[in-house]
N, C-alpha and C positions, 0 to 999 in steps of 0.2 A: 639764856637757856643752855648755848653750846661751851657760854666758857671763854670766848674768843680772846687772844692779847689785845691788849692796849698797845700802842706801834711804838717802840721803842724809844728813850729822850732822843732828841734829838732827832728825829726822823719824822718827816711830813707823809701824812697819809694820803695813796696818789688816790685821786678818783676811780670810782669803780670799773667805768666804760668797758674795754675790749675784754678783760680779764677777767672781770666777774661776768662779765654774760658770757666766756668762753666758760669759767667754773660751772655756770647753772646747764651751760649744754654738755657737759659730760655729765653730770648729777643724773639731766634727763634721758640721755643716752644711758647711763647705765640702770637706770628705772626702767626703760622699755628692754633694755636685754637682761633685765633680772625677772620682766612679766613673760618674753619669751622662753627664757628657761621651766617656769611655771606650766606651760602650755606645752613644751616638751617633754616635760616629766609625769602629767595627766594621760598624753599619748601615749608615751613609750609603755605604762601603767596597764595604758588597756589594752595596747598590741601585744605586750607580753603573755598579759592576762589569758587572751587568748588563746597565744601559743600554749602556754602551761595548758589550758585542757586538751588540748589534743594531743599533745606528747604525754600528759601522766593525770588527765580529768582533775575528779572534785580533789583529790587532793595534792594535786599539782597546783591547783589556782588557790587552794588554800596556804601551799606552802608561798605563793608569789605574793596574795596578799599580804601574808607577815611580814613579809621581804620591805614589802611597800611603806608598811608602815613602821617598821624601825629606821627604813632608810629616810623617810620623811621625821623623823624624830634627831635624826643624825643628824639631817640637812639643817634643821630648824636650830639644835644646838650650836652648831659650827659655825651659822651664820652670827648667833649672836656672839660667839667669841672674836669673831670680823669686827663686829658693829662697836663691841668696846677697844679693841685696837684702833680702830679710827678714832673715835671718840675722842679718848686719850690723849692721840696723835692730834687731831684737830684743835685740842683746848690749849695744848702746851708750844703748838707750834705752827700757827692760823698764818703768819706771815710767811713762812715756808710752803705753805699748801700753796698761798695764791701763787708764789713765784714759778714753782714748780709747775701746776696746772696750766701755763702757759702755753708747753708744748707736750701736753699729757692727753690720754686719749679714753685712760679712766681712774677712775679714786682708786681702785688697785696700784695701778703705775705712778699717780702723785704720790701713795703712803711709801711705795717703795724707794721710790727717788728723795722723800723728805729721809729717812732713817736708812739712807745709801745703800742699797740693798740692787744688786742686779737683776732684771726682768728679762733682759732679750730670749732667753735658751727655753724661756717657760710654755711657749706654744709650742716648742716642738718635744721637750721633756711629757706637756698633758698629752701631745699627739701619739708618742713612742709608748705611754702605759694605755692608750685606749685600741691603740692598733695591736698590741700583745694582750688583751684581756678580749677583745671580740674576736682575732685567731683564733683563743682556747677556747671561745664560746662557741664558734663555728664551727671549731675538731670534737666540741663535747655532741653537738645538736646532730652531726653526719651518724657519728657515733650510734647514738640514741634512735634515730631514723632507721639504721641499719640493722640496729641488733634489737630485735622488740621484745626478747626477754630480757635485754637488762637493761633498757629503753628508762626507765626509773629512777634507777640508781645515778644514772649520767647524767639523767633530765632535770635531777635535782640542783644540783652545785648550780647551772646554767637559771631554772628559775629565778633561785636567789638572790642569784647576782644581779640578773635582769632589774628583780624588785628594787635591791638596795640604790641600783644605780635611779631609778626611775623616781623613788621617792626623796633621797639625797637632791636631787636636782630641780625638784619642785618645792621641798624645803628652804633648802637654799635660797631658791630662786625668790620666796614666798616671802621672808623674812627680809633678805634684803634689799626687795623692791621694795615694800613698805618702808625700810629705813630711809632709803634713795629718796623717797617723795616727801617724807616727811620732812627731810634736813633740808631739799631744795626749796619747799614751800617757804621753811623759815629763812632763807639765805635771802631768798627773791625779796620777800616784807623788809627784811631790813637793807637791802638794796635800794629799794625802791619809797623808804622812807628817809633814806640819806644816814642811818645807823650804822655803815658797814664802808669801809672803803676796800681797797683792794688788800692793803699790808694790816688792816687792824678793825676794830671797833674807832669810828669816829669819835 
């Protein structure tokens, strides 16, 4: 189904043991933190929702809902451009994945270490665009609170953005936790039928 290598001449295929059940708990790990992003992008959806009516009513939660829905259309896209970049990545280079996964904490951090690409800077680069986008959200919301004739105008940009981020995250989230579960199921079966070792297809 995935494609997997055959383990190289001359190379003996090691038993699955520590490596492949470390592979299937970050699969599952990141299964359950792609369902939690789900469940925070349905929230944040209805908390903003919210907000939008009483900063700017029916067409404030009309302008949030659209929000919601191209951001979930966004999320939904982007995730599957993820899922064929692994893919890819998995079919052409299965014995790199396992080596890698060793000391990897998710499929994000294995694909990046297989196609040498640096991670460390990336928590704090997502932390630095989310801490200067909810600043400007919270000088636009003061704004909007304080001035109620142009309460509107301010309230808008902050909506939207609200939305985008809200359905982006549940998109996301949605797409590739179904991916997550479905490639771990099949990992497990051929682990567990002796199909799979750690560097290859047996």
């Amino acid at each position: 189904m995935w494609g997997l290598q055959e383990p190289a001449n001359g190379a003996s295929p090691v038993p699955s043991g520590e490596v492949a059940s470390h592979f299937l708990h970050v699969l599952g790990s990141d299964q359950r933190a792609a369902g939690s992003r789900v469940v925070l992008g349905v929230l944040l959806a209805l908390l903003f929702g919210a907000l939008a009516v009483v900063l700017a009513g029916p067409l404030g939660l009309a302008a949030h809902a659209g929000a919601v829905l191209v951001g979930l259309l966004v999320g939904l896209v982007s995730a599957r451009g993820v899922v064929r970049r692994y893919e890819l990545s998995i079919k052409s280079t299965w014995s790199q994945w396992m080596r890698f996964a060793v000391a990897a904490e998710s499929v994000a951090e294995i694909h990046r270490k297989v196609h040498g690409r640096a991670g460390r800077n990336l928590p704090f680069l997502y932390a630095a665009i989310l801490f200067l986008a909810w600043g400007l959200e919270g000088t636009l919301l003061v704004l909007a609170f304080t001035s109620a004739a142009q309460s509107l105008p301010l309230a808008l940009p902050v909506l939207v953005l609200n939305g985008l981020v809200a359905g982006v995250l549940a998109g996301r989230g949605l797409a590739l936790g179904r991916w997550f579960r479905a490639f771990r199921a099949t990992v497990a079966e051929m682990v567990e039928n002796g199909e799979i070792g750690v560097w290859g297809v047996l």
